[in-house]
BAFIMI-346773 format. One line per field, with one value per residue (C-alpha): x, y, z; chain; residue number from 1; residue in three letters. Coordinates in steps of 0.02 Angstrom, whole numbers, plus 50000, padded with zeros to 5 digits. Example, Ala and Ser with C-alpha at 12.3 -4.5 7.8 and 13.67 -1.06 7.14 Angstrom:
xx <- c(50615:50684)
yy <- c(49775:49947)
zz <- c(50390:50357)
kette <- c(A:A)
nr <- c(1:2)
rest <- c(ALA:SER)
This chain:
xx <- c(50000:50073:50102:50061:50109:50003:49961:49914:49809:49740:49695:49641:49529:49468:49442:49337:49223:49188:49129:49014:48969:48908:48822:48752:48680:48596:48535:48470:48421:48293:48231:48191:48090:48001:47943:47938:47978:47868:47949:48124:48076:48016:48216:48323:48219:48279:48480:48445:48444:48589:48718:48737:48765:48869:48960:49007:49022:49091:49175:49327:49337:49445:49563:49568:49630:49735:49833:49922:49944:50021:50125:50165:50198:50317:50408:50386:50283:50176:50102:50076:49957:49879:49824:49765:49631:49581:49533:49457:49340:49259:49239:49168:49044:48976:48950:48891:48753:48710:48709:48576:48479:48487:48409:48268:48231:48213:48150:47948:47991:48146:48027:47881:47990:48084:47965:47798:47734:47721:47745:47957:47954:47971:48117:48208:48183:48269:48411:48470:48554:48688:48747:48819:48885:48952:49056:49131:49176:49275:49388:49423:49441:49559:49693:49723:49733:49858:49954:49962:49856:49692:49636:49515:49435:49410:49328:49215:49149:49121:49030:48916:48853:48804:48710:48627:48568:48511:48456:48376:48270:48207:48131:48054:47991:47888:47850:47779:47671:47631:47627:47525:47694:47730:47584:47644:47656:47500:47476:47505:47540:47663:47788:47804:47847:47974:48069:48074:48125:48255:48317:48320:48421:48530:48557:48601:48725:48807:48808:48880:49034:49082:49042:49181:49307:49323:49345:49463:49572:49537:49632:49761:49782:49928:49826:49983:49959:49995:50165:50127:50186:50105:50193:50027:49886:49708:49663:49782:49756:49574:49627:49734:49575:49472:49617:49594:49422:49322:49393:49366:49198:49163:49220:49100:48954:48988:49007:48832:48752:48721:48615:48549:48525:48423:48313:48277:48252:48192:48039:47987:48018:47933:47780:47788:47811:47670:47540:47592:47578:47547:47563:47764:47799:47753:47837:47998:48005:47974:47828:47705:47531:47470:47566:47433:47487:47475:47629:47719:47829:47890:47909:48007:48114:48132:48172:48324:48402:48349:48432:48514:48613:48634:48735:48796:48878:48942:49116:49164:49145:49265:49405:49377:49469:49631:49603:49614:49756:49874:49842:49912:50093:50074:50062:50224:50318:50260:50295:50478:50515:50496:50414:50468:50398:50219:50225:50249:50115:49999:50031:50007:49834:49774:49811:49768:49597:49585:49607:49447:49337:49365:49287:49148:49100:49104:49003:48863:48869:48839:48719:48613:48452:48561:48624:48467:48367:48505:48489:48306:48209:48056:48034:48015:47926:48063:48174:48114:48135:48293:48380:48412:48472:48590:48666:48724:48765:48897:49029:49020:49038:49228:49268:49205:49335:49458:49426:49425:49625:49661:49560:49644:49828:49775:49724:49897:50001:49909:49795:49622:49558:49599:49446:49336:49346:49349:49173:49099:49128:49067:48906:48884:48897:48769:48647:48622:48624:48484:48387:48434:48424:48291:48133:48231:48293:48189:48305:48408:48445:48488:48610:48695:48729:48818:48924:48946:48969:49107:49201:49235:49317:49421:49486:49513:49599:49726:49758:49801:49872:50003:50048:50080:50195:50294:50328:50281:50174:50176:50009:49968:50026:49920:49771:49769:49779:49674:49530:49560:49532:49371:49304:49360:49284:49112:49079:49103:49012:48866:48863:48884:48743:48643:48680:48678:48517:48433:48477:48502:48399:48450:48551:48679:48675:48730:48857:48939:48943:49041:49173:49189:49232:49352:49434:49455:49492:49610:49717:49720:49792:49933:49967:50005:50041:50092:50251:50166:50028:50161:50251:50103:50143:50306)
yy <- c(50000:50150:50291:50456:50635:50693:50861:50749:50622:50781:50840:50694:50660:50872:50824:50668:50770:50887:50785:50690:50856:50915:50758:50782:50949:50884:50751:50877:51007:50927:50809:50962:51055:50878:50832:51016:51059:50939:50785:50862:50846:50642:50621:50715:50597:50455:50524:50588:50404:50350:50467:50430:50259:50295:50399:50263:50119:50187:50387:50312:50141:50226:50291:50131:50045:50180:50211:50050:50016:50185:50134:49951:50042:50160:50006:49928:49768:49729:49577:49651:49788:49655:49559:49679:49748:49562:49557:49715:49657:49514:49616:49755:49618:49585:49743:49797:49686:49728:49895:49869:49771:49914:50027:49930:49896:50056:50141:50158:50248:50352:50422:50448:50521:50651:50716:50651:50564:50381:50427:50431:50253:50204:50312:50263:50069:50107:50189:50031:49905:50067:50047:49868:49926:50092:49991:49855:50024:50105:49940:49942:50138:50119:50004:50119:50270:50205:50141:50326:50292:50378:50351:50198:50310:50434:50324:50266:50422:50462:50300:50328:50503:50448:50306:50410:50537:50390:50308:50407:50534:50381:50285:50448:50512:50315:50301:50505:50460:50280:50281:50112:50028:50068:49958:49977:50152:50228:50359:50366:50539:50556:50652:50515:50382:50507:50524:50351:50312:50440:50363:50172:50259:50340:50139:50090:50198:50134:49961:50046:50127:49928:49862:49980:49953:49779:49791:49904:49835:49673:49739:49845:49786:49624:49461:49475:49291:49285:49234:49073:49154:49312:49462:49510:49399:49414:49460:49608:49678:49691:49775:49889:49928:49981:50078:50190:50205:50225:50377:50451:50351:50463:50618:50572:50545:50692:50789:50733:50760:50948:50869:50771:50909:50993:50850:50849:50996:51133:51014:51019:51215:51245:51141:51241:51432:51377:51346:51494:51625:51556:51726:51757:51593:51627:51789:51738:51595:51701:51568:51597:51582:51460:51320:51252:51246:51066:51061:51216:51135:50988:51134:51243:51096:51024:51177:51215:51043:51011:51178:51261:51122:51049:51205:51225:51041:51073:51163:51075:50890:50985:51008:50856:50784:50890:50789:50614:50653:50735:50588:50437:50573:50638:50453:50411:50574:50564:50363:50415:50530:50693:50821:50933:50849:50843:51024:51047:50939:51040:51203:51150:51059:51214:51360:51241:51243:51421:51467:51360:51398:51578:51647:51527:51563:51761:51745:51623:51759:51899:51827:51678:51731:51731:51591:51474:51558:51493:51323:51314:51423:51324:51334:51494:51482:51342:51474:51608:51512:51444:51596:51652:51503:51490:51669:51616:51449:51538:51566:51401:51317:51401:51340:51157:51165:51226:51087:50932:50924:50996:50846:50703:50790:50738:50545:50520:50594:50461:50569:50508:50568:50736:50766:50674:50788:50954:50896:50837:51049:51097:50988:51060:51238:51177:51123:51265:51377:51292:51305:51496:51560:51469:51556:51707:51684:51531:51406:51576:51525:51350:51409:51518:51398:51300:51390:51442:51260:51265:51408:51363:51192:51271:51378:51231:51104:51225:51245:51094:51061:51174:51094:50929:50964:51081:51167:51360:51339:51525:51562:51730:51798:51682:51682:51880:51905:51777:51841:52020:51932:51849:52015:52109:51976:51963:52145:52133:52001:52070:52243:52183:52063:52211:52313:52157:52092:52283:52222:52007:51886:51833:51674:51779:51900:51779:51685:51859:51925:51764:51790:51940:51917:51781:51890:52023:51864:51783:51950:51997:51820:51808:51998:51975:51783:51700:51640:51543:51471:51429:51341:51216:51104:51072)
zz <- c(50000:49951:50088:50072:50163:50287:50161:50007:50126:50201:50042:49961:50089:50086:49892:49926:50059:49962:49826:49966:50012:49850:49816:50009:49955:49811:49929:50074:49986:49863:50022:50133:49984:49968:50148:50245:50412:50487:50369:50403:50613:50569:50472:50601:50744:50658:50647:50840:50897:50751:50802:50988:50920:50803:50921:51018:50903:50737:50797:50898:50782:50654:50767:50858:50731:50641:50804:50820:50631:50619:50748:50687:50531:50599:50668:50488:50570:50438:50484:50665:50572:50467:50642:50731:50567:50555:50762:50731:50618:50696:50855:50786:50661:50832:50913:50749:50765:50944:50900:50763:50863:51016:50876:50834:51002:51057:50902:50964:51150:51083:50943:51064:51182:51075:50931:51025:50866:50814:50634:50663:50700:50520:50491:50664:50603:50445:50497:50614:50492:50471:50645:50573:50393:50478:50608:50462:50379:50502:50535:50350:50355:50514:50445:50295:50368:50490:50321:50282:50121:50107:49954:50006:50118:49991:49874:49989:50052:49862:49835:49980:49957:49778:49832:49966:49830:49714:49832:49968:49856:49756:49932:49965:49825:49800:49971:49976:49817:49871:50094:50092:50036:50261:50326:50506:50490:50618:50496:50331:50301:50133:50257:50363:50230:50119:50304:50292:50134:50146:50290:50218:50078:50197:50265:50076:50060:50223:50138:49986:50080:50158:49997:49921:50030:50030:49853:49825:49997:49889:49739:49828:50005:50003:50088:50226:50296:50490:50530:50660:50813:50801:50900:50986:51070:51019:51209:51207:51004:51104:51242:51142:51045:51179:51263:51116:51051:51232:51270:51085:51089:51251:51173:51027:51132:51217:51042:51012:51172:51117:50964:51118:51234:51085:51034:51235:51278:51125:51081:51242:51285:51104:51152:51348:51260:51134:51285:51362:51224:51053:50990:51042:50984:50797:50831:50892:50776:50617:50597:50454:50512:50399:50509:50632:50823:50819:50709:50749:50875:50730:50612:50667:50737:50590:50497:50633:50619:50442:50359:50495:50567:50410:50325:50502:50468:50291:50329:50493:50382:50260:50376:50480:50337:50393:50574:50483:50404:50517:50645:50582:50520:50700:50793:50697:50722:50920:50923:50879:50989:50874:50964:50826:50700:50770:50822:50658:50598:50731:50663:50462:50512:50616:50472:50354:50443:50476:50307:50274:50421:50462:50304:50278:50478:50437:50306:50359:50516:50387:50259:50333:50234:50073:50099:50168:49996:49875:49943:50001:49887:49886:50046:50104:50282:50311:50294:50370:50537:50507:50482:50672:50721:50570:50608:50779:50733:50636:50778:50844:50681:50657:50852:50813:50631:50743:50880:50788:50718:50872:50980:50812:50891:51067:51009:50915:51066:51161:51271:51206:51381:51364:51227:51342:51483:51399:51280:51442:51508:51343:51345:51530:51461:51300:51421:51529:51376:51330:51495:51492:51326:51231:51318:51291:51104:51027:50894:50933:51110:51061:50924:51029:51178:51040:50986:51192:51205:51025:51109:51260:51194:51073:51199:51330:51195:51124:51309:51335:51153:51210:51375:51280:51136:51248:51098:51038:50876:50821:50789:50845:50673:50534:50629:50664:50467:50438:50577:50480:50300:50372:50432:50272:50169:50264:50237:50064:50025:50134:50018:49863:49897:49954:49796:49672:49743:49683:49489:49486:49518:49717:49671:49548:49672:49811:49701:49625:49807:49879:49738:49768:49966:49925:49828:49947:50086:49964:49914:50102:50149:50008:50028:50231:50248:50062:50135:50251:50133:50020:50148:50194:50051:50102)
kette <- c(A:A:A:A:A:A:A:A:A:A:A:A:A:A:A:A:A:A:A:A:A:A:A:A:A:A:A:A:A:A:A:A:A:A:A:A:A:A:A:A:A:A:A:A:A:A:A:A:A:A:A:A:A:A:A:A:A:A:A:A:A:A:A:A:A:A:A:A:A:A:A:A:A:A:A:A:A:A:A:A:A:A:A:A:A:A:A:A:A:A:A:A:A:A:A:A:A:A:A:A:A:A:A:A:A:A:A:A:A:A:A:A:A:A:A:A:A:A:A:A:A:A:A:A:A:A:A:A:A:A:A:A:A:A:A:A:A:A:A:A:A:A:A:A:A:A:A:A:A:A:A:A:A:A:A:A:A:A:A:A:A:A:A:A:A:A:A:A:A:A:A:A:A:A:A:A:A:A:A:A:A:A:A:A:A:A:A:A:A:A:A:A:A:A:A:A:A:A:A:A:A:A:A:A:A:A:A:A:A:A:A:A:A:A:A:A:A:A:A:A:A:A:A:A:A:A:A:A:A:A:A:A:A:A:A:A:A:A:A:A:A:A:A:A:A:A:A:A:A:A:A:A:A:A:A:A:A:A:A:A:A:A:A:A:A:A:A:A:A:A:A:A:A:A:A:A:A:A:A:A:A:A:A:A:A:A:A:A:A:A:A:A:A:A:A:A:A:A:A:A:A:A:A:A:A:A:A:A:A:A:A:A:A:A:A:A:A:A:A:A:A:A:A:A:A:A:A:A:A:A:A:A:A:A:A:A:A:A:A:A:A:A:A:A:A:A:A:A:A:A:A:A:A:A:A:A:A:A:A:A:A:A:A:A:A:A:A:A:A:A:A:A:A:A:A:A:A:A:A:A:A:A:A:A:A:A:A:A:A:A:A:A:A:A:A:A:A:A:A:A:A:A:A:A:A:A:A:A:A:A:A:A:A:A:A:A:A:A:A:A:A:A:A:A:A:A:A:A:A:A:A:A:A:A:A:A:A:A:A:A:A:A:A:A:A:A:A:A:A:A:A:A:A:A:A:A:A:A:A:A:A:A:A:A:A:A:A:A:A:A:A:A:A:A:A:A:A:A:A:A:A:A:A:A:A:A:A:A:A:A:A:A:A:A:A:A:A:A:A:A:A:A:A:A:A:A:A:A:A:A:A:A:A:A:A:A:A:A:A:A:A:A:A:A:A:A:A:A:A:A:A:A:A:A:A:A:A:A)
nr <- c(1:2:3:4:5:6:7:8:9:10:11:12:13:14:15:16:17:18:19:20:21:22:23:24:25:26:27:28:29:30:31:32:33:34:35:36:37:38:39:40:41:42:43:44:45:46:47:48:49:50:51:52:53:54:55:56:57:58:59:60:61:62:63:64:65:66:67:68:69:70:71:72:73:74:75:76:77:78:79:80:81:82:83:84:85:86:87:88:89:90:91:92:93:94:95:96:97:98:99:100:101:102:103:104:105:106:107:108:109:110:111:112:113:114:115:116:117:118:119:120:121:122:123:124:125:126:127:128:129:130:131:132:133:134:135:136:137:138:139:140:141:142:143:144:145:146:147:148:149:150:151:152:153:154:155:156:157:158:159:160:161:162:163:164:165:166:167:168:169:170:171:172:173:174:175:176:177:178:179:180:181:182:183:184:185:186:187:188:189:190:191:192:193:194:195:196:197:198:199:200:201:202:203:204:205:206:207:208:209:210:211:212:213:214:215:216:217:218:219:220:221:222:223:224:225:226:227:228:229:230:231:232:233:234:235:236:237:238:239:240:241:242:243:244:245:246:247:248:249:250:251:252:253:254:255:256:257:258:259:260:261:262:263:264:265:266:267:268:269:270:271:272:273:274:275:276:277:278:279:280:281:282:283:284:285:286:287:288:289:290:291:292:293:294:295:296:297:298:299:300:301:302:303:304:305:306:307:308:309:310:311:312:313:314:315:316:317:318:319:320:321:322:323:324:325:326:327:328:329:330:331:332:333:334:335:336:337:338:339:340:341:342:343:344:345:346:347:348:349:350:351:352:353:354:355:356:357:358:359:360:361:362:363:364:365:366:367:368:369:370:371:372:373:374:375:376:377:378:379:380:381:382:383:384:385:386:387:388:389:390:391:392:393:394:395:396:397:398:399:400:401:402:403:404:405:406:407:408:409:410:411:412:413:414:415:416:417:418:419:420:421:422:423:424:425:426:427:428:429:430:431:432:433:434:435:436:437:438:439:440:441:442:443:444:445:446:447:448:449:450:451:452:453:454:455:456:457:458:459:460:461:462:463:464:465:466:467:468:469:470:471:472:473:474:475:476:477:478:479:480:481:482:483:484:485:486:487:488:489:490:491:492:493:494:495:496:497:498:499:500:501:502:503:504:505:506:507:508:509:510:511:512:513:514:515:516:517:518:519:520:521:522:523:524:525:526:527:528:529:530:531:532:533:534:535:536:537:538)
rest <- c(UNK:UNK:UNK:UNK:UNK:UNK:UNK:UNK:UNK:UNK:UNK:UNK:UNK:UNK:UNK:UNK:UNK:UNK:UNK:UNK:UNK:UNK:UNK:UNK:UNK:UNK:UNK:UNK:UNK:UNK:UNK:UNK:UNK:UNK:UNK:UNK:UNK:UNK:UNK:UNK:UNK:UNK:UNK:UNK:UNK:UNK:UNK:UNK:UNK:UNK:UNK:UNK:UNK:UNK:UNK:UNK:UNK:UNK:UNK:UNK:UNK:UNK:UNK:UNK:UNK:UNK:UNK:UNK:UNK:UNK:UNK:UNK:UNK:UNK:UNK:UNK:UNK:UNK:UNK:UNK:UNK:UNK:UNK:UNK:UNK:UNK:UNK:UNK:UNK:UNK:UNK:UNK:UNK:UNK:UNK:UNK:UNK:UNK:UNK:UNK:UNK:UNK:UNK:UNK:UNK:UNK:UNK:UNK:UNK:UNK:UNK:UNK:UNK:UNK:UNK:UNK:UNK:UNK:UNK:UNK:UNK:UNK:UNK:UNK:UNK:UNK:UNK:UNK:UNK:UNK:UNK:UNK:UNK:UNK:UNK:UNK:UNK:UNK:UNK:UNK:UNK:UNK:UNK:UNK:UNK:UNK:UNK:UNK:UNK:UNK:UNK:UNK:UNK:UNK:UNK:UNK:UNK:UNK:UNK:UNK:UNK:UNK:UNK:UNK:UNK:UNK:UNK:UNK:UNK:UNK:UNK:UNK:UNK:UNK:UNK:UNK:UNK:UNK:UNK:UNK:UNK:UNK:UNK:UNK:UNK:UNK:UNK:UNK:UNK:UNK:UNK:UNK:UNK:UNK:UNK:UNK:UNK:UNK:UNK:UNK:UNK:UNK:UNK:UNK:UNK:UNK:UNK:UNK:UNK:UNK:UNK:UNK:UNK:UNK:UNK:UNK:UNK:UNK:UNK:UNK:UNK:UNK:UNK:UNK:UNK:UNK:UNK:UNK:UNK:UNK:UNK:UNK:UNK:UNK:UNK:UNK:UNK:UNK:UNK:UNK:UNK:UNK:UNK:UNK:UNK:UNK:UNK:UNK:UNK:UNK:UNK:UNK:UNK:UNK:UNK:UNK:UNK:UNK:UNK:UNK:UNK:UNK:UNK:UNK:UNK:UNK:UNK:UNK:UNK:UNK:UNK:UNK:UNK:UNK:UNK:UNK:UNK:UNK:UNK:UNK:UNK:UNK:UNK:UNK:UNK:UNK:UNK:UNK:UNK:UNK:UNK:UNK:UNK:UNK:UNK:UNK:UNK:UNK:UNK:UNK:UNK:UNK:UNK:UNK:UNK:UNK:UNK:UNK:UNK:UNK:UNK:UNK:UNK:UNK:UNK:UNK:UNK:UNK:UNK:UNK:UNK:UNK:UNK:UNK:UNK:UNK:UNK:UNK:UNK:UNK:UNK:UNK:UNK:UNK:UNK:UNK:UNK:UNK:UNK:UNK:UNK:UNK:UNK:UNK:UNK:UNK:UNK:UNK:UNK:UNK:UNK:UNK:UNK:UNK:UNK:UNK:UNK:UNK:UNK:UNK:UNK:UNK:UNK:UNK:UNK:UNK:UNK:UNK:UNK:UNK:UNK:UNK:UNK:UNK:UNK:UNK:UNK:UNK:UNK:UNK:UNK:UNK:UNK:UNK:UNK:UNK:UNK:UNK:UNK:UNK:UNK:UNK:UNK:UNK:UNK:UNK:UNK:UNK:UNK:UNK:UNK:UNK:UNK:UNK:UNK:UNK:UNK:UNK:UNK:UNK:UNK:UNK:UNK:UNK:UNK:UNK:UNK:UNK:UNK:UNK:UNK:UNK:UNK:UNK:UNK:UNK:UNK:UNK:UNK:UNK:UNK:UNK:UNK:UNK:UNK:UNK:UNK:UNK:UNK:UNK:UNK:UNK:UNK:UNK:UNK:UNK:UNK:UNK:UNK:UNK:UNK:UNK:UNK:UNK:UNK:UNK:UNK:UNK:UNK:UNK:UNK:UNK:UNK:UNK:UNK:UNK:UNK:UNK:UNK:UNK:UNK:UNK:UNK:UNK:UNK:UNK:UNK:UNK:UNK:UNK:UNK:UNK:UNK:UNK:UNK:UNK:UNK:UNK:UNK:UNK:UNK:UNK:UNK:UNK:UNK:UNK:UNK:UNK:UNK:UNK:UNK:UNK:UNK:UNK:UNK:UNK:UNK:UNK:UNK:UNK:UNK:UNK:UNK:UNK:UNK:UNK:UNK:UNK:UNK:UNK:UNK:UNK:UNK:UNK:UNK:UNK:UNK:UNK:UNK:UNK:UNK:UNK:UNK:UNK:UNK:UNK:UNK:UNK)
């Protein structure tokens, strides 16, 4: 298997999200003009019970296994690497399966329980086999990205997104025209059955991502037969396993214990602050009137986590790519003894991220109703209540970019724990956000006690980032330009879209107003930093 730098895995891995991402879009965007708020509340239900699941099955797998191949690597054991990916996978077949089976089982009260409707069973159901497929992935995802070689991963993000756009729209768009197909299904309302095809398609393209990597680790991976006294017993490649991926399993679940803390909490304050004054409700919510009060809660749920959320999501599963490649490079650098080297590795990953997140942050701060209109035009009252919540989300979503290489540094210097404890004093500050702010500021309150929640990690990792390497990492400078940049190139964008938008129809105007602030971001940056951009690919 050929190894690669951690820059060009970075990269290749940044080039392979973003093509998931743009095939996600054209995935999200069509579904949430098809099933509405109240459809949109029914499909984020269903990924409310997957991703605490996920969280702690799949999120720390990876790493698991990438850790001590990288290291074996480093060592140039082979056949210790090959081991310990083969007793990965038929531990994690079986906790797979448990997993799937843990969903099914408590698909009726977890849907009950969080949007108060039967009709999100369906979509809950559907979404259980990917607990199994997601964990067989991971294994298979682990031992190459220890290897250094990304590439597998990359293709199988690709081949999942597309089947979840073939896929996923075509389950919903038969089951919305044809809801008998769900007999179990309490109430057949065409909203109900899209959420769940979506959602079995969704499961598909889970399948899809396994399905690819054993194929191409078929083609390009050698068979490395076991030598007959194998280095490492089974009992201990276990224990190894779980040394790792508990504590970044915890961090995980942690992570999404503020989607957790919002599925628990903002339904229920919605359905409280609607009793109490209907009126302020629609009014803080930018709710249209022509959504009954027996749906407004679901609505303008749904239309927070189903476009908010979701663009809130797009950037930070950009430069999570950065994270997966700088920790297998790092591991190896920090397995040797080079403290140098993975300071170095540190500082690439975290400009390298900047330069991504601090202009798309700015600008989602500065245009949110441009934005949420270019991607959701057919949904206006969607978007009218989304748009709050997606202006304050902003902040939060450059802290979380910032976070995660920062939290994949941590892992590879061997302090899993360390992400653990700082999420758990970020969910704590999430949760009381939400308890303060949300009868004060609506979805509002709830996107502003994340990125509260965001902030206060960032601040706490790098922290503790620095304590570890022992190293300085220089910082100040890149980041102060590259804060300026995102500042110039908000305000840009923000009046030429004002002045475009008097002459273009609003999508030009949105796309010719972007260019034009990464122009101005892009001529700041090179102007005050090139040297340093330039030195990134070295």
């Amino acid at each position: 298997m050929k190894k690669q730098t951690f820059l060009k895995g970075s990269l290749m891995l940044g080039a392979s999200a973003i093509l998931a991402k743009v095939l996600g879009a054209f995935f999200k965007i069509p579904l949430t003009n098809a099933l509405g708020g109240t459809g949109m509340g029914y499909f984020s239900s269903a990924y409310g019970l997957f991703l605490p699941l996920y969280a702690v099955l799949v999120t720390g797998l990876s790493t698991a296994v990438a850790k001590p191949v990288a290291a074996c690597c480093a060592l140039g054991d082979q056949s210790g690497a090959e081991r310990i990916c083969r007793v990965a996978r038929r531990l994690f077949l079986g906790l797979g399966l448990l997993g799937t089976l843990a969903a099914i089982l408590c698909a009726v009260p977890f849907a009950r329980y969080t949007t108060g409707a039967a009709e999100a069973v369906p979509a809950v159901i559907a979404i259980a086999p990917a607990v199994l497929f997601s964990c067989l992935t991971a294994v298979e995802r682990g031992y190459c990205e220890g290897c250094c070689c990304m590439m597998p991963t990359a293709v199988s993000q690709a081949a999942e997104a597309l089947c979840k756009l073939i896929c996923g729209l075509w389950f919903c768009r038969v089951l919305m025209e044809n809801p008998s197909l769900l007999p179990f299904l309490p109430a057949s309302t065409p909203e109900a059955a899209g959420a769940a095809g979506a959602v079995l398609g969704v499961t598909l393209s889970t399948a899809a991502g396994w399905l690819c990597m054993l194929l191409y680790c078929r083609k390009r991976v050698p068979s490395g037969k076991i030598p007959p006294a194998p280095v490492q017993k089974t009992w201990h490649i276990i224990r190894m396993l779980f040394a790792v991926m508990l504590p970044v399993a915890a961090g995980a679940l942690i992570t999404n214990l503020t989607s957790l803390i919002d599925l628990a909490t903002v339904m229920r304050f919605f359905h409280h602050l609607l009793a109490a004054d209907a009126a302020a409700f629609y009014e803080g919510t930018s709710l249209v009137a022509s959504i009954p009060p027996e749906e407004a809660a679901t609505f303008v749920y749904g239309s927070f986590m189903g476009l908010s959320m979701t663009v809130f999501n797009l950037v930070p599963s950009l430069t999570n790519m950065f994270g997966k490649g700088v920790l297998p490079c790092t591991a190896q650098a920090w397995a040797a003894g080079d403290r140098k080297a993975a300071a170095g590795y540190a500082a690439q990953v975290l400009v390298l991220t900047g330069l991504l997140a601090i202009p798309a942050g700015c600008g989602l701060f500065a245009l949110p109703e441009g934005v949420l209109a270019f991607l959701y035009g057919e949904r206006p009252a969607e978007t009218a209540a989304a748009c709050e919540g997606l202006r304050w989300l902003a902040p939060g979503m450059l802290c979380l970019c910032l976070a995660f290489p920062v939290f994949s540094l941590m892992q590879a210097m061997g302090r899993a724990d360390l992400p653990v404890k700082i999420m758990g004093i970020g969910a704590a500050v999430k949760l009381m956000g939400n308890l303060v702010l949300l009868p004060l500021l609506y979805t509002g309150g709830a996107a502003l006690s994340t990125s509260l929640c965001y902030g206060v990690i960032l601040v706490l990792s790098l922290y503790h980032l620095r304590r570890l390497l022992g190293v300085r990492l220089s910082l100040v400078k890149p980041f102060a330009v590259m804060a300026y940049a995102g500042v110039m190139c908000a305000g840009t964008a923000w009046l030429c879209y004002g002045r475009l938008l008097l002459r273009l129809p609003q999508r030009i105007a949105l796309l010719l107003a972007i260019a034009c602030g990464g122009v101005m971001y892009g001529a700041i940056v090179l102007g005050l930093m090139g040297k340093e951009v330039r030195g990134l690919g070295k």
